[in-house]
C-alpha positions in Angstrom: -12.3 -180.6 111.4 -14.9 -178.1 111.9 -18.2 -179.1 114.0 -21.5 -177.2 113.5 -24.5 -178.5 115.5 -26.8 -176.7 113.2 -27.7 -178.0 109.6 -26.2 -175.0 107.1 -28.5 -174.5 104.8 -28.8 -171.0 102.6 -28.9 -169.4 99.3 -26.9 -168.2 96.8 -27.2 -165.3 94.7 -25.4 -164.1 91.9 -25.1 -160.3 91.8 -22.2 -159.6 89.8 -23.5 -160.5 86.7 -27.1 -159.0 87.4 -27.4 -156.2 89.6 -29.6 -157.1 92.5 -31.1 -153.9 94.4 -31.8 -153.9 98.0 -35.1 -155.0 97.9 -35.3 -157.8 96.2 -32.3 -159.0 98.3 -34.3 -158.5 101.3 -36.9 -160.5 99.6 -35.2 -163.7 99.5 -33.9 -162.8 102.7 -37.3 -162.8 104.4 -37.6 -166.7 102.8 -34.8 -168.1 104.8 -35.7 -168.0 108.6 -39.4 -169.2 108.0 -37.8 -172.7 106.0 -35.1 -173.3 108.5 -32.3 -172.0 106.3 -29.6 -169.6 108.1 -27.5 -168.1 105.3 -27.1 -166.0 102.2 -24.3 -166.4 100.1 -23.2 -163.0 98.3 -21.4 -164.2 94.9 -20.9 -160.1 94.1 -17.4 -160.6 92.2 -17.0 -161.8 88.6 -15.9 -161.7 85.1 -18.7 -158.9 84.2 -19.2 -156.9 87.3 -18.6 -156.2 90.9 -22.2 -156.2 92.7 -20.8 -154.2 96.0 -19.2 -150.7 96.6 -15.8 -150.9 97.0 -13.1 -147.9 97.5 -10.1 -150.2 96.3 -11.5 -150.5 92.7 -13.2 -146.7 92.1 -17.3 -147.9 93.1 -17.8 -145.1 95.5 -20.9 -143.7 94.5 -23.1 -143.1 97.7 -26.6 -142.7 95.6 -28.3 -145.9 94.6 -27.8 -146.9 91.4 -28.5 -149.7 88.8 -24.2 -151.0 88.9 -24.1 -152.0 92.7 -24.8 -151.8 96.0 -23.5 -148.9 97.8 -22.1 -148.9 101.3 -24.9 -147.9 103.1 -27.0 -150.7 101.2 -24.6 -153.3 102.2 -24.9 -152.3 105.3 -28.4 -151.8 105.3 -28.6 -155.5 103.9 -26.2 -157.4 106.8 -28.6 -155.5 109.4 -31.6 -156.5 107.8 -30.3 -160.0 107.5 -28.8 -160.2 111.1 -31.9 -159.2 112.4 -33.2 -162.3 111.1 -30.2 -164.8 112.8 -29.2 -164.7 109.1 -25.5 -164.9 108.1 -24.6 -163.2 104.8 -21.7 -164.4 103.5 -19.0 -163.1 101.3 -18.3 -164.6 98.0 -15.2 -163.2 96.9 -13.4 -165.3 93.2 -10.0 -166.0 92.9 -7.8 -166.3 91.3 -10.1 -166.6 88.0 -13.5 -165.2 87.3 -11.7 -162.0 88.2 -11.7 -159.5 85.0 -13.7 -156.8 86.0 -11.9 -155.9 89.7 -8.3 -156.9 88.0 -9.1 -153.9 85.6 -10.8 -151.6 87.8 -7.4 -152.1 90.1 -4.8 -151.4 87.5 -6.6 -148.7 86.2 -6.2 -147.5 90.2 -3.0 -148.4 90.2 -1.6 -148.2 87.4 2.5 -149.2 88.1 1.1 -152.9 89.6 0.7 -155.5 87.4 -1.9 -158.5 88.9 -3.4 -160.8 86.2 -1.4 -163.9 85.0 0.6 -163.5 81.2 -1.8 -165.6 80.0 -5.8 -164.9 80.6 -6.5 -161.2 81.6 -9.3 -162.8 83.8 -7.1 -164.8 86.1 -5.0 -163.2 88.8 -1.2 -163.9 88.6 -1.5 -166.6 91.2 2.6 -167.9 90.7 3.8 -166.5 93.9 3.1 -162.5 92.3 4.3 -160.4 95.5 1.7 -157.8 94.0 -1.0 -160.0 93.4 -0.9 -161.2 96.4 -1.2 -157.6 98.2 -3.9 -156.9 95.7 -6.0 -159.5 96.9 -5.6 -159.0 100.7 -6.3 -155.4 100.2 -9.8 -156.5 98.9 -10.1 -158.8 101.2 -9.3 -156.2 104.0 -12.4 -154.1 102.9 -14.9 -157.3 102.0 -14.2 -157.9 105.9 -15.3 -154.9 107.2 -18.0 -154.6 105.2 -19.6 -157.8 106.2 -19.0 -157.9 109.8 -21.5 -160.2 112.0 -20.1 -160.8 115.1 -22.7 -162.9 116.3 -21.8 -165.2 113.7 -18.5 -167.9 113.3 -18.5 -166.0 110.6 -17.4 -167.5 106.9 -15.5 -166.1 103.6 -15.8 -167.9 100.0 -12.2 -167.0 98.3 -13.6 -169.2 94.4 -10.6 -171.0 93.0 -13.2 -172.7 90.9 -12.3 -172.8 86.9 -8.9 -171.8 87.2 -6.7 -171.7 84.0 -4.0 -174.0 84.6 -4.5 -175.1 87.7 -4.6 -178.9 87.5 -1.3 -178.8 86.0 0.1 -176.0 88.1 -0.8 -177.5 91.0 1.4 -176.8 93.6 1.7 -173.0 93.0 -2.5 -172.8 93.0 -2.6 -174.7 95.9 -0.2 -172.5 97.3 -1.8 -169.2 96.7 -5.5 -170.6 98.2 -3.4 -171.4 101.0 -2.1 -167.8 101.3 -5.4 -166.1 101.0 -7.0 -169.1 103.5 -4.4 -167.5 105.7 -5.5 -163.7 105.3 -8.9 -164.1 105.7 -8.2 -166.2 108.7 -6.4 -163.7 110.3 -9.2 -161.2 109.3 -11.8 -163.3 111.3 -13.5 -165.7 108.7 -13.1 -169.4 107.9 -12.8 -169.7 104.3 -14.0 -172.1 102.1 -13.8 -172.6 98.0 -15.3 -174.8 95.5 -13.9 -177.9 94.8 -12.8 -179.1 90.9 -9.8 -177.4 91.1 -7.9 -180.0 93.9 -6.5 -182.5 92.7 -5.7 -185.8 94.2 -1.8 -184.7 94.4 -2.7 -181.0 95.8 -5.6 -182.1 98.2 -3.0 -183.0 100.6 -1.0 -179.4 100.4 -4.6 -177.6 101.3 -4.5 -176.4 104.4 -6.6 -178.3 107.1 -8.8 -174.7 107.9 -10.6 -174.5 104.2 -14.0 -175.6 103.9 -14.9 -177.5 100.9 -18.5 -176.3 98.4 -18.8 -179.2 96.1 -20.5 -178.9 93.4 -19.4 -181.0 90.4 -16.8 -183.4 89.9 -15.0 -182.5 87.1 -14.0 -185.9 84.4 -10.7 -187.3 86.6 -11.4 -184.9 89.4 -11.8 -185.9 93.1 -14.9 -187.4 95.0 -16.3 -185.9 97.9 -15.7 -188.9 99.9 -11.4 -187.6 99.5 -12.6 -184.4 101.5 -14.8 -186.2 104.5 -11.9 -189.3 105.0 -9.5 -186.4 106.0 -12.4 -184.5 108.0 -12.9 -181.5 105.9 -16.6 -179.6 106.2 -18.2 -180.2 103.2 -21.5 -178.4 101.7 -23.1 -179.7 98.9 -23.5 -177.0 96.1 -25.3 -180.4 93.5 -24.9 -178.3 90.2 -27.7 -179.8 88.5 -30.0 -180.6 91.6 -29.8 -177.2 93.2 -28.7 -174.9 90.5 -31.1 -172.1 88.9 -30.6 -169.8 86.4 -33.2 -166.9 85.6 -33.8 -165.9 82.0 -36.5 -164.1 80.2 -39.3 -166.3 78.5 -39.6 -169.0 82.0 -43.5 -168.8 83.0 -45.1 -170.3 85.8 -45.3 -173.9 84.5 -41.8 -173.9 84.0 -41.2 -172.6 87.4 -43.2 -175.4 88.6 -41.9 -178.2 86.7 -38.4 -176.8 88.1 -39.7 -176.9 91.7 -41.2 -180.4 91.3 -37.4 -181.6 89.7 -35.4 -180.0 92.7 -37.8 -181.6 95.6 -37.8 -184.8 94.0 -34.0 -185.0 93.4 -31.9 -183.2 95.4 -30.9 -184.8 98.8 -28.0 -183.5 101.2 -26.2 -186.4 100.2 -26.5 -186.4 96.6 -23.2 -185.3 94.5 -22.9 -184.3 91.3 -20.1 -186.3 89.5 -19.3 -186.1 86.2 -20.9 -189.3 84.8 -24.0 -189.0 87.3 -25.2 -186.1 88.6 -27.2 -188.1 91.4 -24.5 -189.8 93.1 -25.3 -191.0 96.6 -22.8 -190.6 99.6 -22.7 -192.6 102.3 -20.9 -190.1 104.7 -22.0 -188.5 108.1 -19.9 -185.1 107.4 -21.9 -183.3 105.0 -22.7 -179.8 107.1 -25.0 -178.2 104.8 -25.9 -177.4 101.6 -27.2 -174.3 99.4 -29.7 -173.3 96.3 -27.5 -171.8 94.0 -28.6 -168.5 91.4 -26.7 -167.6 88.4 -27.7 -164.0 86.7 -25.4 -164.1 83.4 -29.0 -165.0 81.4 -31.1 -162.6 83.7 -29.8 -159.3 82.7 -33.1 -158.1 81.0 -35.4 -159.2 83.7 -37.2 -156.4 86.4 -37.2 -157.3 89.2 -40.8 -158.4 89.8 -40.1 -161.2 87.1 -36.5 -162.1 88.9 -38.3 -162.4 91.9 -41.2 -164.4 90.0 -38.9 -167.1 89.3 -36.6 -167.2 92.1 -39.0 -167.1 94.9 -40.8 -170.1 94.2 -37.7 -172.3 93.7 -36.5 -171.0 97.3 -39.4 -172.0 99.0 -39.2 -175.6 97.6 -35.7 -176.0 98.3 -36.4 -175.3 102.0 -39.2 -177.4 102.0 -37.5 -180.7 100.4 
């Protein structure tokens, strides 16, 4: 079991599906030290986009631009952040929410074949030997992009919303475990969200994967399966602690947001899937994190972004 003396307590942003420039990163950023919170959680790979340079996939452009972050952002951005005892942390998806780096790789490398015969947004997670490489070699350049070494440092690998893996068990359980491994070995304890185990597979999971729960999906496992057999889990409530910015939100709305998120979320509130305010009696809840999804915030400047984002940080600190 993993022991942290120190409540983890952070935010999440999406910027794969909304580009998010350097600034207003360091915006939020400059939220998180003053309200106790200690880390930012980079969800920069999905479906629609890949929010961070990369020289695996072809995103090697050294001027800013409006796709991602370059190099010396990123780099600019883990300074600015560790100058503030701030971790940023890597949020890397597989083996779904993966489209827009599976094609950016094939079209690399064209003779390797990744995604699953099934849903070009999945990676071929059935033992592929290509795959496999595929995702260590990103995994390989995440890791030196994001290095903090004043920091037990922490990787998010996904495996949320994965195509057939409730019923495929065994080999999804087996590739987490691989890329667990790799990431590991590269110097960061990985973690993944949670509706994919099963009560068979939780067993298989490998004892050194961190657990973000954020909804229990209708049969799926309670938190309570993780803490019994001592994993760290961080509560990710979905409807508690969950934002997402859109065009037409003004300040009352903001408001009446904040007020809902004080009032209701708690540390040890869960979202199952017949009551998203599910109490947990459990001592091994290690932290928890506001969570912001972009795929409705793609016309919005930054100033407005900011506008509605800020706000709801501040009041998840202060709850």
């Amino acid at each position: 079991m993993m022991t942290i003396n120190q409540l983890q307590r952070g935010i999440v942003i999406d910027c794969a599906r909304r580009y998010c420039s350097l600034s207003s990163l360091k915006a939020v950023i400059d939220e998180i030290p003053h309200h106790s919170g200690n880390f930012l959680q980079l969800h920069f790979s999905d479906n629609e986009g890949y929010g961070i340079a990369s020289q695996v996939i072809g995103l090697t452009e050294d001027e800013p631009n409006v796709s991602y972050l370059t190099r010396h952002e990123l780099r600019e951005l883990i300074d600015y952040a560790s100058d503030r005892m701030i971790q940023v942390i890597p949020d890397f998806d597989v083996p779904a929410h993966s489209k827009y780096w599976i094609e950016r790789y094939q079209q690399c490398y064209p003779e390797e074949t990744i995604q699953t015969d099934f849903d070009e947004t999945v990676v071929d997670y059935f033992g592929s030997e290509s795959a496999g490489q595929a995702v260590q070699q990103m995994i390989d350049e995440i890791a030196s992009f994001f290095r903090q070494p004043q920091f037990k440092q922490r990787m998010v690998i996904g495996a949320d919303e994965v195509p057939g893996s409730r019923t495929n068990q065994e080999a999804y359980i087996s590739f987490i475990n691989r890329t667990a491994d790799y990431v590991q070995r590269q110097g960061f304890r990985p973690a993944i969200w949670n509706d994919g185990i099963t009560s068979e597979g939780i067993d298989m999971l490998n004892d050194s994967i961190d657990i973000l729960y954020w909804q229990q999906p209708e049969g799926g496992i309670e938190v309570e399966a993780f803490t019994k057999r001592g994993r760290a889990v961080y509560n990710y409530n979905f409807y508690t602690a969950t934002f997402l910015p859109r065009y037409g939100y003004d300040d009352d709305a903001i408001k009446e947001q904040t007020v809902y998120m004080t009032t209701h979320h708690q540390l040890d509130v869960f979202c199952y899937h017949n009551n998203p305010y599910t109490k947990i009696i459990t001592t091994e809840i290690i932290g928890d994190a506001m969570t912001f999804w972009n795929e409705e915030a793609a016309s919005l400047t930054d100033e407005a972004w900011l506008k509605q984002v800020l706000p709801l940080v501040r009041a998840f600190f202060s709850e």
